[in-house]
Backbone as a printed PyTorch tensor [residue, N CA C, xyz], in Angstrom:
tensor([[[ 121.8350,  -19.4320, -160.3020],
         [ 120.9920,  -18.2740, -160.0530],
         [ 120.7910,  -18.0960, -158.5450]],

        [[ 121.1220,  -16.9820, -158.0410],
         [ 120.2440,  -16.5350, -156.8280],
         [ 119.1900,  -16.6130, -156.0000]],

        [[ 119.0380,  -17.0960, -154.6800],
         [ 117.9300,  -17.1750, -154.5110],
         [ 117.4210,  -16.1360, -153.4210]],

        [[ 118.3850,  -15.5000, -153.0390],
         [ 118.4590,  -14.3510, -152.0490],
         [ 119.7610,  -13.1570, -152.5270]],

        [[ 118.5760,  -12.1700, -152.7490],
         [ 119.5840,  -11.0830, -153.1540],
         [ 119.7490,   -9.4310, -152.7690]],

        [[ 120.4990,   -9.1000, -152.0730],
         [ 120.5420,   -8.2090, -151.8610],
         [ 121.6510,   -7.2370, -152.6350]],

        [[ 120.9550,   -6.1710, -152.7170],
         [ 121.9390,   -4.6690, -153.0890],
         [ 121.8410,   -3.4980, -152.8530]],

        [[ 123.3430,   -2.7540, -152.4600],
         [ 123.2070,   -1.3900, -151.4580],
         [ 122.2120,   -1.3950, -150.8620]],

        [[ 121.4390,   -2.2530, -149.8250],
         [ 120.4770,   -2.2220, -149.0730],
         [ 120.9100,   -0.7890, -147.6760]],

        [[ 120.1680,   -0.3510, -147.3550],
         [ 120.2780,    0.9800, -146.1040],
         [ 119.2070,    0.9590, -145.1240]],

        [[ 119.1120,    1.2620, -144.5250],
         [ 118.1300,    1.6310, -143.3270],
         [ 118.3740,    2.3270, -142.2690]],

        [[ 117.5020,    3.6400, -141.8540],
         [ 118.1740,    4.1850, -141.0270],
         [ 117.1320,    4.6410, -140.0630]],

        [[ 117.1220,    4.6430, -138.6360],
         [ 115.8830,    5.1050, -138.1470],
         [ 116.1870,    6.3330, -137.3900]],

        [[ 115.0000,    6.8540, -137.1580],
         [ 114.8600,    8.1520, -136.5000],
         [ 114.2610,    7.9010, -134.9380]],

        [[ 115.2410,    8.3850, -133.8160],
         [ 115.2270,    8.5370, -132.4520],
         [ 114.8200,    9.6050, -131.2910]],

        [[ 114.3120,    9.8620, -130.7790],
         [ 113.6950,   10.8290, -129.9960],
         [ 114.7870,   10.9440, -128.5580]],

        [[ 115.2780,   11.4340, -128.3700],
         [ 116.6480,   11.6140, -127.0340],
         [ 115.1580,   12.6200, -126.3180]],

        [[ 114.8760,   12.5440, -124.7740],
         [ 114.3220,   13.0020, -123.9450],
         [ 115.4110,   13.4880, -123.1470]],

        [[ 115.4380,   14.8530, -122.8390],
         [ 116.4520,   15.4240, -122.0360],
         [ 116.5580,   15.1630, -120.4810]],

        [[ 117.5780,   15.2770, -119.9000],
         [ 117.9950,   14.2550, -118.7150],
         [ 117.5550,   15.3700, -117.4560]],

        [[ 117.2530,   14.5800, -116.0860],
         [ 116.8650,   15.0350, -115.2930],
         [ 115.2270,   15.1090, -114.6920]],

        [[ 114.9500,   15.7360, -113.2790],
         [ 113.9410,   15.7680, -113.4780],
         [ 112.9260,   16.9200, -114.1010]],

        [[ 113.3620,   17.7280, -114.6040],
         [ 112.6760,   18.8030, -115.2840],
         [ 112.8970,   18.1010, -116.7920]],

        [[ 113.6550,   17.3340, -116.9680],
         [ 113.8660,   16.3850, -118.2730],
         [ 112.4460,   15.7200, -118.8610]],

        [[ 111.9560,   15.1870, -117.5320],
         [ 110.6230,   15.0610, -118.0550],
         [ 109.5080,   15.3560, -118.6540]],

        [[ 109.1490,   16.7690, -117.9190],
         [ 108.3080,   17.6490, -118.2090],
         [ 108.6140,   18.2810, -119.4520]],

        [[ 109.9950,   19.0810, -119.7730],
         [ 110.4420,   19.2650, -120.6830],
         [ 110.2810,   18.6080, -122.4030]],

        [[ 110.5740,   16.9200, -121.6340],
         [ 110.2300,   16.3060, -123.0220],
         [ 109.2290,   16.1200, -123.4950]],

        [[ 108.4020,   15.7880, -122.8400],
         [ 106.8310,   16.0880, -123.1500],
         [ 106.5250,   16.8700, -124.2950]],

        [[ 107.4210,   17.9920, -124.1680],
         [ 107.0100,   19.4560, -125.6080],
         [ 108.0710,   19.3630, -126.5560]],

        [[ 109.4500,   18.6150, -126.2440],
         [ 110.5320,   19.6530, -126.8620],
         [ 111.8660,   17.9900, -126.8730]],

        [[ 111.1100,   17.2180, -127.9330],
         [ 112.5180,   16.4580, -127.8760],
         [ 113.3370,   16.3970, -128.8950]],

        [[ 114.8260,   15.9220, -128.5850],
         [ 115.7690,   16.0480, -129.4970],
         [ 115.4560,   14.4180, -130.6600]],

        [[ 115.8540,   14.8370, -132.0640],
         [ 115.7710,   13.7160, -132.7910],
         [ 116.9880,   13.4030, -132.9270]],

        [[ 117.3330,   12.2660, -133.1920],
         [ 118.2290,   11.5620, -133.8680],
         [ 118.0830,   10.6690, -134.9980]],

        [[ 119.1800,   10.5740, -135.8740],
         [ 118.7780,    9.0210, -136.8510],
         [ 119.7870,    8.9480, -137.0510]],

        [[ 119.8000,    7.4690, -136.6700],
         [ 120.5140,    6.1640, -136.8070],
         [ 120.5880,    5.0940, -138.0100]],

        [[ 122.2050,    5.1400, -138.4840],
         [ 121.9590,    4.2710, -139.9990],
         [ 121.9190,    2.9090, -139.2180]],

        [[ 121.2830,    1.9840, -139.3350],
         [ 121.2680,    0.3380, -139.2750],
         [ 122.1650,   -0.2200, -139.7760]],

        [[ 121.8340,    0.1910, -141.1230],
         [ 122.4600,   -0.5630, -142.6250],
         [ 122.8820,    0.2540, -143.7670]],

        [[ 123.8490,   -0.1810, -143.9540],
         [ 124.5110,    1.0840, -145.2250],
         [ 125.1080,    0.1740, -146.0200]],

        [[ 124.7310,    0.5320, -147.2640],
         [ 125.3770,   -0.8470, -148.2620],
         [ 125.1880,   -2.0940, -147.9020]],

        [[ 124.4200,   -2.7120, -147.5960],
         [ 124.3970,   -4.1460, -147.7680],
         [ 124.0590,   -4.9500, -148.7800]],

        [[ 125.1120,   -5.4760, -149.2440],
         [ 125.2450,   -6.1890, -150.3670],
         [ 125.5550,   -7.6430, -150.5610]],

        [[ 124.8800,   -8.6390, -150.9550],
         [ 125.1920,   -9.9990, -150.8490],
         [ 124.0100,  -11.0590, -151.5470]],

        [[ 124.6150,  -11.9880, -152.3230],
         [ 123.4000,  -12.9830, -152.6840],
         [ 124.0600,  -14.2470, -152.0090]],

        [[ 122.7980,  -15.1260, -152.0590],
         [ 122.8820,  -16.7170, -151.8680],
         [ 122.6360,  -17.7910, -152.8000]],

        [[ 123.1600,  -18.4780, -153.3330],
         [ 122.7680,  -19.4780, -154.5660],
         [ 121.7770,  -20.7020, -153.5330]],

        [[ 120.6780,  -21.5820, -154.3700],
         [ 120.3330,  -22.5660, -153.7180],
         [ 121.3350,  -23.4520, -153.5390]],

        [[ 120.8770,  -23.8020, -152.6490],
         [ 121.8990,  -25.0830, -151.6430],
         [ 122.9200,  -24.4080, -151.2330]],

        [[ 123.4550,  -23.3540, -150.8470],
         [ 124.4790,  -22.5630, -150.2270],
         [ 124.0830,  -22.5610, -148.6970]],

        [[ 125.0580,  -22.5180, -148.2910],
         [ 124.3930,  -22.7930, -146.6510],
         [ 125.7220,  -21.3380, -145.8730]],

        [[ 124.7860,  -20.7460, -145.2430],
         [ 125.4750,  -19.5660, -144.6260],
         [ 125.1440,  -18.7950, -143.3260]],

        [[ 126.2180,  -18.3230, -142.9100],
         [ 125.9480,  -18.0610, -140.9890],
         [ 126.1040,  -16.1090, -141.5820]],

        [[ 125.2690,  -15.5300, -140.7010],
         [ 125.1230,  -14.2390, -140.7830],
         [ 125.4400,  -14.0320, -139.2140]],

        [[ 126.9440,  -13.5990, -139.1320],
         [ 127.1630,  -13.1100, -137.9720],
         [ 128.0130,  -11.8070, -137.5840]],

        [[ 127.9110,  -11.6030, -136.4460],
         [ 127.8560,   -9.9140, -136.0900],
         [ 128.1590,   -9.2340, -134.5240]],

        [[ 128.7830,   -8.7480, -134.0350],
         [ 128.3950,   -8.0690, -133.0980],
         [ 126.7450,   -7.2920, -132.4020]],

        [[ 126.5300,   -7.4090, -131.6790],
         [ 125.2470,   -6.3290, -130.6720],
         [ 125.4080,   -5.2920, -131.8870]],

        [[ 124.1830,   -4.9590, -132.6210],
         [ 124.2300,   -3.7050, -132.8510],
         [ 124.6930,   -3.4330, -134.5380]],

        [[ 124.7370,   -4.5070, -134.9130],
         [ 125.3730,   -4.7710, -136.3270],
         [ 124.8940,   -4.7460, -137.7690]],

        [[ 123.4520,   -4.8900, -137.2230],
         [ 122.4830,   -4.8290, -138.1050],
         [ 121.5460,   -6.1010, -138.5290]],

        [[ 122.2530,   -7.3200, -137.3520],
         [ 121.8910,   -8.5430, -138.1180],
         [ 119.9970,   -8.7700, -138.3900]],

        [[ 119.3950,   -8.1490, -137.1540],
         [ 118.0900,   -8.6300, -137.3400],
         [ 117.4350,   -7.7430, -137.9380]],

        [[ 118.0940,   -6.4430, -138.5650],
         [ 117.2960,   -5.5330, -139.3290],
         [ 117.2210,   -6.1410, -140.4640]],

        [[ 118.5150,   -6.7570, -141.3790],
         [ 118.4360,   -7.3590, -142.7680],
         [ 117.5140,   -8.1110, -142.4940]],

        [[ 117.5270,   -9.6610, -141.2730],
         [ 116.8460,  -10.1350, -141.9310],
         [ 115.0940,   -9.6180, -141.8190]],

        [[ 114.9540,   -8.7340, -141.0800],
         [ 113.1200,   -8.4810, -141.1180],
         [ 113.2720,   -7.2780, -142.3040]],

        [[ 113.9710,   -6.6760, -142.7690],
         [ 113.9450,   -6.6490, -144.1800],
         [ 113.8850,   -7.5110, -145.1710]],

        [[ 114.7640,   -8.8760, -144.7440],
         [ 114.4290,  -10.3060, -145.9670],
         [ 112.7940,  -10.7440, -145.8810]],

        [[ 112.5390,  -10.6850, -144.3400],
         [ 111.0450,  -11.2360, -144.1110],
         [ 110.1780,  -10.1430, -144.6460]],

        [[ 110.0090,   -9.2460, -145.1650],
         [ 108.9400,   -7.9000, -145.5210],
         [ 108.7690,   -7.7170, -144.0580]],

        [[ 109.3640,   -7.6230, -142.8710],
         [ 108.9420,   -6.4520, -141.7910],
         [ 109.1270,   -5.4980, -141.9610]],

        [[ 110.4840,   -4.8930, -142.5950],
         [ 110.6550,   -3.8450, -142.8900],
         [ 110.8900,   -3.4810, -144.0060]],

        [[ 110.8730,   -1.9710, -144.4150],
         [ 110.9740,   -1.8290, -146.0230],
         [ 112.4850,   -0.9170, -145.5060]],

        [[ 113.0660,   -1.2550, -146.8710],
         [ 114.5450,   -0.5020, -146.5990],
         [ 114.4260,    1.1170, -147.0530]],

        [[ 115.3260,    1.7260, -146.6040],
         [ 115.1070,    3.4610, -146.9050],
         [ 116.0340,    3.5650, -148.7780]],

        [[ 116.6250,    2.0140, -149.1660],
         [ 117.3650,    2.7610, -150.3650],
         [ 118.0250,    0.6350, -150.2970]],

        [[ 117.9720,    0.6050, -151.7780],
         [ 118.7860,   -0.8470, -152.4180],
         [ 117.6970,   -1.4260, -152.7070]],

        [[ 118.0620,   -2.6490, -153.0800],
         [ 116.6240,   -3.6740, -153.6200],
         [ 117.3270,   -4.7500, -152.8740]],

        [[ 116.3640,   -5.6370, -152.7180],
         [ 116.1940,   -6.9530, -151.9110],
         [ 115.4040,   -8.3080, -152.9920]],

        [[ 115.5480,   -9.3300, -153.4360],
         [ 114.8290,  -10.1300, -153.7410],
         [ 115.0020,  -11.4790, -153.5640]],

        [[ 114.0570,  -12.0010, -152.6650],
         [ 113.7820,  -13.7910, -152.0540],
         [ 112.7910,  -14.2640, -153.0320]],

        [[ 113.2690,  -15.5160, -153.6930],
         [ 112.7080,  -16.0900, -154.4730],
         [ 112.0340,  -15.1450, -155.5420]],

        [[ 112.6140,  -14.5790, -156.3240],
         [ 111.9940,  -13.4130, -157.3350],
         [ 111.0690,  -12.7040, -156.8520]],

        [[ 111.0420,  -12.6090, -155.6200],
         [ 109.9410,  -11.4980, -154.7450],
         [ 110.5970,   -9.9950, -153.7690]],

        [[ 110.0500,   -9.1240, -154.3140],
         [ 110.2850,   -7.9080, -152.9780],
         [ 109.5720,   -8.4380, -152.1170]],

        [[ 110.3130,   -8.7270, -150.6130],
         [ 109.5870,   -8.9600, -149.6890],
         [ 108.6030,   -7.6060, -148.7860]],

        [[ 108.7720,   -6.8960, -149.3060],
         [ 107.8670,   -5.6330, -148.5970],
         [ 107.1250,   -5.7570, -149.5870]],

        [[ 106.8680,   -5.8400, -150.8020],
         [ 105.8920,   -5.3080, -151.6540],
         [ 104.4320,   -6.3430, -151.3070]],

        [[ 105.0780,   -7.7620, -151.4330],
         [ 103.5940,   -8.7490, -151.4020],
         [ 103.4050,   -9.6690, -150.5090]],

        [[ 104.2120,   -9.0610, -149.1080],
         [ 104.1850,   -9.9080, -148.2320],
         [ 103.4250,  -11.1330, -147.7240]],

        [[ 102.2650,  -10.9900, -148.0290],
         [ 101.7040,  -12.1970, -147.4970],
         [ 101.9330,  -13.3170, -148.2200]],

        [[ 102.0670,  -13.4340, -149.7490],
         [ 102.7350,  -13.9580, -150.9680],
         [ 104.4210,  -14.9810, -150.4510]],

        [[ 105.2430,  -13.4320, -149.7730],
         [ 106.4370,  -13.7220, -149.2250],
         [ 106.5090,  -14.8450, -148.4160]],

        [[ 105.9510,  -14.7330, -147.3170],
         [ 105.5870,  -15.2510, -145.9140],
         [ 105.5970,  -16.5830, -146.0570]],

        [[ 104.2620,  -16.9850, -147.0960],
         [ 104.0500,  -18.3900, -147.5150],
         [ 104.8900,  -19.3770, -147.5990]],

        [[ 105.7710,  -18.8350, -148.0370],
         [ 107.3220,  -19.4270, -148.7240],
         [ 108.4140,  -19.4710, -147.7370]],

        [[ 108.3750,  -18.8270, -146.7050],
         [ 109.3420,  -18.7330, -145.9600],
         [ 109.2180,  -18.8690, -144.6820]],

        [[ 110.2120,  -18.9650, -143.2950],
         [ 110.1050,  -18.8300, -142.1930],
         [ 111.0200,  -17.9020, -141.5450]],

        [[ 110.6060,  -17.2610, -140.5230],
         [ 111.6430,  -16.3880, -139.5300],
         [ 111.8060,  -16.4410, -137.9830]],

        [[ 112.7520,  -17.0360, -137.8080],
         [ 112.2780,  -17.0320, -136.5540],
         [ 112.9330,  -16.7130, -135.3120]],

        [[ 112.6580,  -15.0820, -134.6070],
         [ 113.3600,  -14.7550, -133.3580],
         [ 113.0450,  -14.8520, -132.0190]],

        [[ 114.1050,  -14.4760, -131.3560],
         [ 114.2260,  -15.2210, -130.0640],
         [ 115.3680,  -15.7820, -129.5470]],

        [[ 115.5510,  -14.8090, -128.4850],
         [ 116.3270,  -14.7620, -127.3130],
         [ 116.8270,  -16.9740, -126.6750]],

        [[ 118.0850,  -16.7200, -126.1110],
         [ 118.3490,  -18.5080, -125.3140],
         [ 117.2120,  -18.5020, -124.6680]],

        [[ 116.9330,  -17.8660, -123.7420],
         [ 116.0950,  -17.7440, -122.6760],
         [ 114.4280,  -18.2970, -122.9590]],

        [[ 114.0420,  -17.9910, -124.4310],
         [ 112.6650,  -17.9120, -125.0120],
         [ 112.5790,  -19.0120, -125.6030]],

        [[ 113.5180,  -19.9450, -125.8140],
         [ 113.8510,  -20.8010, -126.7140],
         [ 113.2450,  -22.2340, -125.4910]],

        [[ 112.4090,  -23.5850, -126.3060],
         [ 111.7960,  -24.2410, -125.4820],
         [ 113.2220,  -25.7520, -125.8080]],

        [[ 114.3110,  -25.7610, -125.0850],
         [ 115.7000,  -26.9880, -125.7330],
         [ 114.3660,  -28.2840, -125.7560]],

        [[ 114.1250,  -28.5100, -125.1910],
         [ 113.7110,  -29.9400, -125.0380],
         [ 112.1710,  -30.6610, -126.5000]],

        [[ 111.9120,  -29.0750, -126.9930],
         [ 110.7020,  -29.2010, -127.6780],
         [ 111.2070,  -28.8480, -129.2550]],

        [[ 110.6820,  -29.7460, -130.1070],
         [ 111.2430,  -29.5570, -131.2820],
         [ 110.4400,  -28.1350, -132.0420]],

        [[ 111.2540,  -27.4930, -133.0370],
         [ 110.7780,  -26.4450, -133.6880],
         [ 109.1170,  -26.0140, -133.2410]],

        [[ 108.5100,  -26.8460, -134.3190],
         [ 107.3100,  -27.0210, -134.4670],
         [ 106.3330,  -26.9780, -133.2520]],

        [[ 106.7860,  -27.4740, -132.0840],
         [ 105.7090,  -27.3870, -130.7100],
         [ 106.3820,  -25.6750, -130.2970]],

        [[ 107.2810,  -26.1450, -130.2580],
         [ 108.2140,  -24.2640, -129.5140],
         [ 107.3650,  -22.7560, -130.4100]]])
């Protein structure tokens, strides 16, 4: 059985473009252009317990949207998601309990200090 499951998961966000220049400014203030951006389109995949797996990707790939969709940060625009028989958006604090996430840049990262103090 599954212990992480995803299907046709999507996400797509909506962007504000401010027009260029210096009247660009003033301008945007009243009058900006939208955009939206898919993240995630179809994402599909489970994990069995004791499966051990690398989620990797290019800049821009979607990797940290799935997982703060796995963590309930985000709710997806379309698919279902379920960690440990839980929607993680629905009962998050429930979720949380059970799990860890944890981001951050080389730079932010403490080498010399184990998990737990960092």
């Amino acid at each position: 059985m599954s212990q992480i499951e995803l299907q046709g998961i999507g996400k797509t966000f909506r962007i504000s473009k401010r027009p260029e220049g210096r009247m660009g400014v003033l301008k945007g203030a009243f009058v900006r252009e939208a955009k939206t951006i898919a993240a995630l389109k179809d994402i599909s995949f489970s994990i069995k317990e004791g499966e051990l797996v690398g989620y990797i990707g290019p800049n821009g790939a979607g990797k940290s949207t799935t997982v703060k969709i796995m963590g309930g940060i985000l709710t997806p625009d379309e698919g279902d998601c379920t960690i440990l028989g839980r929607t993680p958006w629905k009962n998050r604090q429930a979720h949380v309990s059970r799990i860890g996430v944890v981001f951050g840049q080389r730079s932010q990262l403490w080498w010399d200090l184990p998990v737990t103090d960092t």
